[in-house]
Backbone bond lengths (Angstrom), bond angles and torsions (degrees), N, CA, C in turn:
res aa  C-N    CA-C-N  psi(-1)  N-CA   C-N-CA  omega(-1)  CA-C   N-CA-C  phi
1 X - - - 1.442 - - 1.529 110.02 -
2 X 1.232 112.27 153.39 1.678 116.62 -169.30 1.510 85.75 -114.09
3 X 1.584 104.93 150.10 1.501 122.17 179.81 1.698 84.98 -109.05
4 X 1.833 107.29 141.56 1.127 126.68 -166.53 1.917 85.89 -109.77
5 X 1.257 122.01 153.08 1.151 120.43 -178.84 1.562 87.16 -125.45
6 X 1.603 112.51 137.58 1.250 117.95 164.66 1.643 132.25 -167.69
7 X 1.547 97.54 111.65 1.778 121.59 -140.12 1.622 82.13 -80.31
8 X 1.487 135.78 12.50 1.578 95.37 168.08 1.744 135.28 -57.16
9 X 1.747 108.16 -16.94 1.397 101.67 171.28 1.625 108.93 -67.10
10 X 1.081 129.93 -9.62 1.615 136.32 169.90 1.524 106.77 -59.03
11 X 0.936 111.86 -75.28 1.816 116.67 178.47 1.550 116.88 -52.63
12 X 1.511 100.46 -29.43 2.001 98.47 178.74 1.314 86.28 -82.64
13 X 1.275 156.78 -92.05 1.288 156.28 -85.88 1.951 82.62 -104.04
14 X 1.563 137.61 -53.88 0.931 118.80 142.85 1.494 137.10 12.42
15 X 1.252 88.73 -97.24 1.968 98.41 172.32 1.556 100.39 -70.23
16 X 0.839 160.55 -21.38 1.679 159.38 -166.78 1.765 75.76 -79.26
17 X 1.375 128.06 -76.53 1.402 138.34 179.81 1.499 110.45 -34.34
18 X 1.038 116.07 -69.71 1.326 118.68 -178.26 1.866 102.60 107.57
19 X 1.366 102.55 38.59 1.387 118.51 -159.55 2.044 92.06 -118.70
20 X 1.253 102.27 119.77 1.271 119.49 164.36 2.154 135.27 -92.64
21 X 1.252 111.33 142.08 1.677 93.89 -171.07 1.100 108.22 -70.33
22 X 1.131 134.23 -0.60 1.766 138.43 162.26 1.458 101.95 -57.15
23 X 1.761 107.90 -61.63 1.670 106.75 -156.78 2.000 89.76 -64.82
24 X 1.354 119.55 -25.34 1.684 105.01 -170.61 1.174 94.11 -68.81
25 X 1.458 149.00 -45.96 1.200 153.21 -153.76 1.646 114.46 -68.66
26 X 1.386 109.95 -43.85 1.358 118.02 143.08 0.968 135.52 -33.14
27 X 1.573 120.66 -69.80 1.088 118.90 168.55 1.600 121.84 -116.62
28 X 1.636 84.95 85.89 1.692 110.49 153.75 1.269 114.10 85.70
29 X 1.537 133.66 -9.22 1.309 132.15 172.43 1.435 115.22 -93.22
30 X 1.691 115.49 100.81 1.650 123.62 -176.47 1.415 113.76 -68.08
31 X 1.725 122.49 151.30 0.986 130.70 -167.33 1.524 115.03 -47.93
32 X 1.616 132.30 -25.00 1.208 155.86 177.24 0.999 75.93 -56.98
33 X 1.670 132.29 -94.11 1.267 131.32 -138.93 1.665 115.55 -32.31
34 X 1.632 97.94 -45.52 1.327 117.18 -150.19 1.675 110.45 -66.05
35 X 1.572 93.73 -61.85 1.454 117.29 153.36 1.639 114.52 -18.49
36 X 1.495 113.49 -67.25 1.135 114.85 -176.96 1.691 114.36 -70.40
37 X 1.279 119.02 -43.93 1.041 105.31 155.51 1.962 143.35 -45.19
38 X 1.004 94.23 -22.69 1.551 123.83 179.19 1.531 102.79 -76.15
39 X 1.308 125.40 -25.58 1.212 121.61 175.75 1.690 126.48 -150.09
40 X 1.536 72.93 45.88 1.616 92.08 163.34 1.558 121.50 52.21
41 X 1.680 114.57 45.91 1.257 115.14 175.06 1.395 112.78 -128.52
42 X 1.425 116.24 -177.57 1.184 116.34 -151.99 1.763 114.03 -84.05
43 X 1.204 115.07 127.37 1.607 127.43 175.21 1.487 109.63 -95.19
44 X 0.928 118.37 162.48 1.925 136.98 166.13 1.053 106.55 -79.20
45 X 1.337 119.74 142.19 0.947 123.15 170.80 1.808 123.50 -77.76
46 X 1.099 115.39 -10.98 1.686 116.42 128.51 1.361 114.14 -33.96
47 X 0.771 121.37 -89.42 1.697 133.35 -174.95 1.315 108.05 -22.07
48 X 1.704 112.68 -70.50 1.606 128.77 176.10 1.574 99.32 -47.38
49 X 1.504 143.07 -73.18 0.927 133.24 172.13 1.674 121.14 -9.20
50 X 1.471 97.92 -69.17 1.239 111.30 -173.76 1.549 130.69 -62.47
51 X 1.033 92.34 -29.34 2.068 114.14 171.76 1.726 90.50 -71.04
52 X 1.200 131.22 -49.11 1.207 122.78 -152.23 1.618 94.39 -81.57
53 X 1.211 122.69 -34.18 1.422 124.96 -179.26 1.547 116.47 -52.87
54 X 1.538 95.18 -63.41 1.473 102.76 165.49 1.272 128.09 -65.68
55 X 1.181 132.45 -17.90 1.468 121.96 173.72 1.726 102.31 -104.50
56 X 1.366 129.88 -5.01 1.577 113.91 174.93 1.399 101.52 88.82
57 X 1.510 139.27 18.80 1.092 122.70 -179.62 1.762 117.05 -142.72
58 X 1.227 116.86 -163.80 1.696 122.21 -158.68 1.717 95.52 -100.83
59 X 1.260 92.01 167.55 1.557 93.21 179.23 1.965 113.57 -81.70
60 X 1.584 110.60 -14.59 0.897 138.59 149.86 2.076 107.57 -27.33
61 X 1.193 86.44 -53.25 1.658 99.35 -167.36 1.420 106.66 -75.94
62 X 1.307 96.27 -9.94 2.192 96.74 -156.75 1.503 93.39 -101.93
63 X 1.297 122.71 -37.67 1.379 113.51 -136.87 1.926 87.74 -151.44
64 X 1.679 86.72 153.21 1.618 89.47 169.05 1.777 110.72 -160.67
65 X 1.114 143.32 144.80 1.328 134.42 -117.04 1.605 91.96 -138.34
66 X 1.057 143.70 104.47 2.161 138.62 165.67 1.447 106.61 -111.29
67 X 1.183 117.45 155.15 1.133 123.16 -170.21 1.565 85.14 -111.10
């Protein structure tokens, strides 16, 4: 079975935040990242760390996994 990766809890928890892809871009998330995030592919778990840092939240919030 293939694990489907899919960051829409990223964009809700976002606006729930009041957190924009400018302010990630600021701090430390490159347009690649974003991109890839935008279409549901795979990040580091660096990366995930770092989204969660900057927005105050769980990886729960970032990411969500379907087969």
């Amino acid at each position: 079975m293939v694990d489907i990766y899919d960051y829409g809890p990223l964009w809700q928890t976002m606006e729930r935040q009041g957190i924009t892809q400018y302010q990630l871009l600021k701090n430390g998330i490159d347009n690649k990242t974003l991109d890839s995030l935008k279409k549901n592919k795979n990040i580091t778990m660096i990366t995930l760390e770092k989204l969660c840092r900057i927005i105050g939240c769980t990886p729960n919030d970032v990411v969500k996994f379907t087969k």
